[in-house]
Structure formats: C-alpha cells, structure tokens
C-alpha positions in Angstrom: 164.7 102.5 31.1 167.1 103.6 34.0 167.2 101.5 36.9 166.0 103.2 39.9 168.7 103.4 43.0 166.7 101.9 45.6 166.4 98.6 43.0 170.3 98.6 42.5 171.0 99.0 46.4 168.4 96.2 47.0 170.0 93.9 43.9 173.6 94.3 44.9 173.2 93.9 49.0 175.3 91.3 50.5 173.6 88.9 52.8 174.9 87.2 55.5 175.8 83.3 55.5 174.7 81.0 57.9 177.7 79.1 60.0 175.6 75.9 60.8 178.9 74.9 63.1 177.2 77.5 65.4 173.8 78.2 63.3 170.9 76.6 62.5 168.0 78.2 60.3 164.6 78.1 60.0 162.1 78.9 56.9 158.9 78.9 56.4 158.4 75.3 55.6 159.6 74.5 58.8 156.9 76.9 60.5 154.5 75.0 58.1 155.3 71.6 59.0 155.5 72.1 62.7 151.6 73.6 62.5 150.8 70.5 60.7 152.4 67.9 62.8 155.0 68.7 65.6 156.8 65.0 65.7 156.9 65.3 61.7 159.0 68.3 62.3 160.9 66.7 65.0 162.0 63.8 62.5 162.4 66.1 59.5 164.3 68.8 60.6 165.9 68.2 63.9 166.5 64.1 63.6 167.4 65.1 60.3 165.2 61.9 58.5 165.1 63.6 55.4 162.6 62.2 52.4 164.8 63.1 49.1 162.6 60.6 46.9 161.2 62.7 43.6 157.9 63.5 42.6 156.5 64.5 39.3 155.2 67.5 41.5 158.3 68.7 42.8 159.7 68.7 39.1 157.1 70.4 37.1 156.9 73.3 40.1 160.4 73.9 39.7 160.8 73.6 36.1 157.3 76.1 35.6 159.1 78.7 38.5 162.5 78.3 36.5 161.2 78.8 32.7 158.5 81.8 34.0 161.2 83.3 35.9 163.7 83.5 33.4 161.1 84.9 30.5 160.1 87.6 33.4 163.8 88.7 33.8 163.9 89.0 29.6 160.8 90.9 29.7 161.8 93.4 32.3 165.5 93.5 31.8 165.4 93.7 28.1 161.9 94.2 26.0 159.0 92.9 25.5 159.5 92.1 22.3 162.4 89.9 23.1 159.6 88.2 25.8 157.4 87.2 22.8 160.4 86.0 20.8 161.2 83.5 23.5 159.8 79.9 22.3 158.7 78.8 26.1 157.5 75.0 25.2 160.9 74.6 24.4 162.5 76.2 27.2 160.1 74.1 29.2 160.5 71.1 27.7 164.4 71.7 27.9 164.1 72.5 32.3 161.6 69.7 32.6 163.2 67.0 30.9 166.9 68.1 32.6 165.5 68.2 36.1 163.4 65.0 35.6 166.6 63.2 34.2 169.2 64.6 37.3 166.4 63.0 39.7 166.0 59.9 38.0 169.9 59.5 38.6 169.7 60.4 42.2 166.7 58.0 42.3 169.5 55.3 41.3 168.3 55.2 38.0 164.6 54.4 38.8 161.6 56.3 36.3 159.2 58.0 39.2 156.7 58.8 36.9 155.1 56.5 33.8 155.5 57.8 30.2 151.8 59.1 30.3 152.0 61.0 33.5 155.4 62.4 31.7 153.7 63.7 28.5 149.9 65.0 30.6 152.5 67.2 33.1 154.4 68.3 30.2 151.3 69.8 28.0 149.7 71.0 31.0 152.5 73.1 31.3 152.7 74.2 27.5 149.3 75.5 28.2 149.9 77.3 31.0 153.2 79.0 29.2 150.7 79.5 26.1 148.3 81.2 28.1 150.7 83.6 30.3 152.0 84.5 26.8 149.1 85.7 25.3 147.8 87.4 28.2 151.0 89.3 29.2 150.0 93.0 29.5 147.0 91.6 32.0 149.5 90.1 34.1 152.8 92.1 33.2 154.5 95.1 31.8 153.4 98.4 31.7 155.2 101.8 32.0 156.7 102.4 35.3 157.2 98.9 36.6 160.9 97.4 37.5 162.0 94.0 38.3 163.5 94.2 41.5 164.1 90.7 42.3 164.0 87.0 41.6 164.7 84.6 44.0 165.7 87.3 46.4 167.4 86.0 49.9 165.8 86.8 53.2 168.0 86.3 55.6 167.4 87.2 59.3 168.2 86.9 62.7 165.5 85.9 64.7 166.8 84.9 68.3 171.0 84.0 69.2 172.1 81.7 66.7 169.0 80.9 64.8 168.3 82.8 61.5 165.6 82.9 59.2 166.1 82.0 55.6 163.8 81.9 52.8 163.7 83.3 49.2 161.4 85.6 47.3 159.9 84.3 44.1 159.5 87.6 42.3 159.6 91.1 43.2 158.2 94.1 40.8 158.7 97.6 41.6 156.6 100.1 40.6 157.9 103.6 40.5 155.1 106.1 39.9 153.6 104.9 43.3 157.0 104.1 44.8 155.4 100.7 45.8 157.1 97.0 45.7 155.0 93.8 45.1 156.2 90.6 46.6 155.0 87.4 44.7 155.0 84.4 45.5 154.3 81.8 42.5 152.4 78.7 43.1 151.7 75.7 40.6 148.3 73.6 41.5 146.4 71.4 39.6 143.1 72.9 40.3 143.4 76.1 41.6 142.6 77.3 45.3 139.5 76.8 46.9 137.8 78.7 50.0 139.3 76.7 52.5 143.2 77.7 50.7 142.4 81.7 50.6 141.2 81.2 54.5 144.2 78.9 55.9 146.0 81.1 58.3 149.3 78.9 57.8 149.5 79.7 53.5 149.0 83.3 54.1 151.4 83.6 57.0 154.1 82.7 53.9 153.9 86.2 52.1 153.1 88.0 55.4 156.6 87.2 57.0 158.1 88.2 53.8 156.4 91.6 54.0 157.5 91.5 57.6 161.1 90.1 57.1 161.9 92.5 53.2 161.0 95.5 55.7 163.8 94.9 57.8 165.9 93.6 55.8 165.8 96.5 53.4 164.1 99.3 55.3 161.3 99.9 52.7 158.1 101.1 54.8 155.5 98.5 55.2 153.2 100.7 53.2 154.9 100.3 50.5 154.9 96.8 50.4 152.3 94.2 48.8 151.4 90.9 48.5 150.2 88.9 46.4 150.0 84.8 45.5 149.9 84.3 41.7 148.8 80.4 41.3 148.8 78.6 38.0 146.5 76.0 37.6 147.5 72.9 35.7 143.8 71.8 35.2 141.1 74.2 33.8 137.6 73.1 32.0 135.9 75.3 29.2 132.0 76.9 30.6 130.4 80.1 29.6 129.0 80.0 32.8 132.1 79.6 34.6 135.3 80.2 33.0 138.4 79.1 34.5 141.4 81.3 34.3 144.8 79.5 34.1 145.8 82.2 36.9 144.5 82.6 40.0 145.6 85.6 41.9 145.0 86.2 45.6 145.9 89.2 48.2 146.2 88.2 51.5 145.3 90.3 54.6 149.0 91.5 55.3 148.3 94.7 57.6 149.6 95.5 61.3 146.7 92.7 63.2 148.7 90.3 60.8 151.4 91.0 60.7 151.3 90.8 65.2 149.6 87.3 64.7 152.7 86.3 62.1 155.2 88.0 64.9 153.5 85.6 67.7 153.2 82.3 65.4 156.9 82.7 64.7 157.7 83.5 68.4 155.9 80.3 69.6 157.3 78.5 67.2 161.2 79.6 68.7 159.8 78.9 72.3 158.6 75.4 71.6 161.7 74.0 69.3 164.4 76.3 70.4 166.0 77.1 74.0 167.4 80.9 74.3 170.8 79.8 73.3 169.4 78.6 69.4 169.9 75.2 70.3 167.1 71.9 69.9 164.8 72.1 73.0 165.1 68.5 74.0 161.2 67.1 74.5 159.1 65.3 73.0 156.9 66.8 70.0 153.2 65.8 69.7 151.7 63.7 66.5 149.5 64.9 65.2 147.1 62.1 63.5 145.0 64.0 60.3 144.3 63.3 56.6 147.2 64.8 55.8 149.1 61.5 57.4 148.9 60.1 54.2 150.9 62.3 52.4 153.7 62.0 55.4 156.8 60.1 54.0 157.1 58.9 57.8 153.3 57.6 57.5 154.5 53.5 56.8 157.3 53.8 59.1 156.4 52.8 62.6 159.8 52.7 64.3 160.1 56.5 63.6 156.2 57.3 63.5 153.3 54.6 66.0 150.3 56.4 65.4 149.0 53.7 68.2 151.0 55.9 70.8 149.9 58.8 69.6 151.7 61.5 71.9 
C-alpha cells in the first residue's frame, strides 16, 4: 500500500534538541506530579533527587509497550500475515527478561522482584499478547488505515527557554476520513475504574498531545483523536460480566478542553518557572494524601517532615 505524503512529511520531520546549558523541559509527568504534590516536584525535578530504584511495574510496562509496538510496526509496515507469524511470548519473554536483567545490574546486582512475582508478571503478559493476537481485526487493521507513528517526539516551546517534551505511543492514520488517532498505551492490573475515566489530570495527558501534534504538524484539530487503550494484567471469567483484556477510553478532547489544558499548563509555568525559563525560587507546598505512600521521599524526613507540612 503507498504511503500517503502527509505520513512521510510527519515520519521524516526533524525536531529540535533541547540545549539544557540554556534549556530545561517539561513533560507531562512533571505536570502530573506537581498536581499531586508541589514539594514532590520541587525535590524530583528541580533538586534533582531522582528515585532510579526498579520496579517489576516499570519493567513489564516497558517490556508490554516495546513487544506490542514492534508487532504493530510489522503489521502495518508489512502484512498481517507476517503479524500472526510473530511468536510474541517469545519476543516478550526475550524484552522482559533483558530489561529485568539491565536493572538488576544497575540495582548493584540486587533481584527486585521474587521468582514468583517473576513468573505471575510474565504469564500475565502472555495472556495479554494471546488475547491482542486473536482479537486483531477488532483492535487493528483494516483497509485504509496507516501507521503514522511510534514513539513520535513532541517537542515544543512553551515560554523562553523552557520546551515541552513528551512522546507519542502510537499514531494510526486513517485515509478515507483523512483522520489521525493518537494512542496512548497503558498497562494496569485491573483496568480503570470511574474515578480514572473522570480524573482531569489522566485525561489532560492525550489532550495536550492533540493540542501540542497540532502545532507541531499543522494537522486541524478535527482531524485529530484520542484515545487511551489500557491492558489489564488481571481479568476474571463471568457470563454476567465479562472482562475484556482491553479497555478503551475517549476522553473529552474538544475546544472547553483543550482551554482548561492551555490554563493547567499556563499555571503550571507561572508557579515553577520565572519569564526568563528559569526555577522560581519559593517554597512548594506538601501536599499530605494517600498517595504519600507510594512517594519515594515518604521515609525520608530530612528532604520530606510531613510534621511541617507547608
């Protein structure tokens, strides 16, 4: 199938690189972490006390991204048929034992995960792979549809010498409609609940990237969607309920959004950043929540007294 122009204009772009003698950038992480907790920014990102410990989390994610990525490009860029010839358990197995094995040694050698943990990550992501296999055609394919994009920079200036820096999971183009869809792919072990779909800071993710692969490429923001697509690591069998192993879920990404993301990102600049790009220098607030004991600053008082709570 020929490759559209606007897909090969979009695929060969050159993107600015950020000087950080001069620059510093931001991502959505950031944004994410400074609406959680102000001072756990302030430590992360400007103090720069940085929490490289693994997790068996961080591994599988990147290792289920990587392998589902890769099969997506073969299914796209070549055929189908060479997407069902691809043995994914052992191109998982392969990414998920390499990744697990280059943290261990940055972990001086330490195991961050027990042998059993190892092997229930490992076929919870052979089931996943299984399942996204046999249900291809729901999820992908079809005449007309492109890949324009994995892993596709976004990188933007956003005030004097602060840019904007994030990449796009996966981004189909579908050329009867002229329309681009921007994914964003999420591994979770039980799926999103209500309280996920509604959180204004998880959707403010994919509508920045609808806001930021609009300028950055000049395709009309009609002709851009969004969508998460979540993989759940746990399902259970009910014929009254059936769990899917996908989950997909289209946030509200129109204009009264995508003015709310605008101001969210413009208060963020104001409170961290003075005109010139540089750190403001204050004082950012703790903020003390459930989510404290998931901070990596939570049992370290010298950088984080929750008794003198700002």
């Amino acid at each position: 199938m020929k490759k559209p122009q606007i897909l090969k204009e979009i695929q060969n772009k050159e993107f600015p690189k950020v000087n950080y003698a001069y620059q510093k950038s931001i991502s959505y992480s950031q944004m994410s972490t400074y609406r959680s907790c102000p001072h756990k920014w302030k430590l992360q990102y400007k103090d720069g006390h940085r929490n490289n410990d693994p997790n068996i989390y961080f591994t599988f994610g990147t290792s289920m991204h990587e392998v589902i990525q890769d099969w997506l490009t073969i299914l796209y860029e070549e055929s189908g048929v060479k997407a069902d010839e691809v043995n994914l358990e052992e191109e998982f197995q392969t990414k998920f034992i390499e990744l697990y094995q280059k943290e261990y040694k940055k972990f001086n050698n330490t195991h961050y995960s027990s042998p059993k943990q190892l092997r229930e990550f490992f076929e919870d992501g052979v089931a996943i792979l299984d399942f996204l296999k046999k249900k291809r055609k729901q999820y992908f394919g079809g005449r007309g549809w492109h890949l324009a994009g994995i892993e596709t920079p976004i990188v933007m200036n956003v005030s004097k010498n602060v840019i904007y820096k994030g990449y796009i999971d996966l981004i189909l183009y579908h050329e009867p409609t002229n329309k681009f869809y921007i994914y964003d792919i999420k591994t979770s072990t039980n799926g999103w609940r209500d309280r996920d779909k509604k959180d204004e800071t998880k959707q403010m993710q994919l509508v920045l990237y609808k806001k930021f692969f609009n300028e950055q490429f000049g395709i009309p923001l009609e002709n851009i969607e969004v969508e998460f697509f979540i993989v759940r690591r746990k399902v259970w069998d009910s014929p009254d309920f059936p769990i899917k192993r996908v989950q997909l879920h289209k946030p509200a990404a129109g204009r009264n959004k995508l003015n709310k993301a605008d101001k969210i990102l413009k208060e963020f600049m104001d409170d961290c950043f003075t005109p010139s790009g540089k750190y403001q220098e204050k004082e950012h607030p703790k903020i003390v929540s459930k989510l404290c004991g998931w901070c990596p600053f939570n049992d370290n008082k010298e950088l984080c007294n929750k008794d003198m709570t700002l």
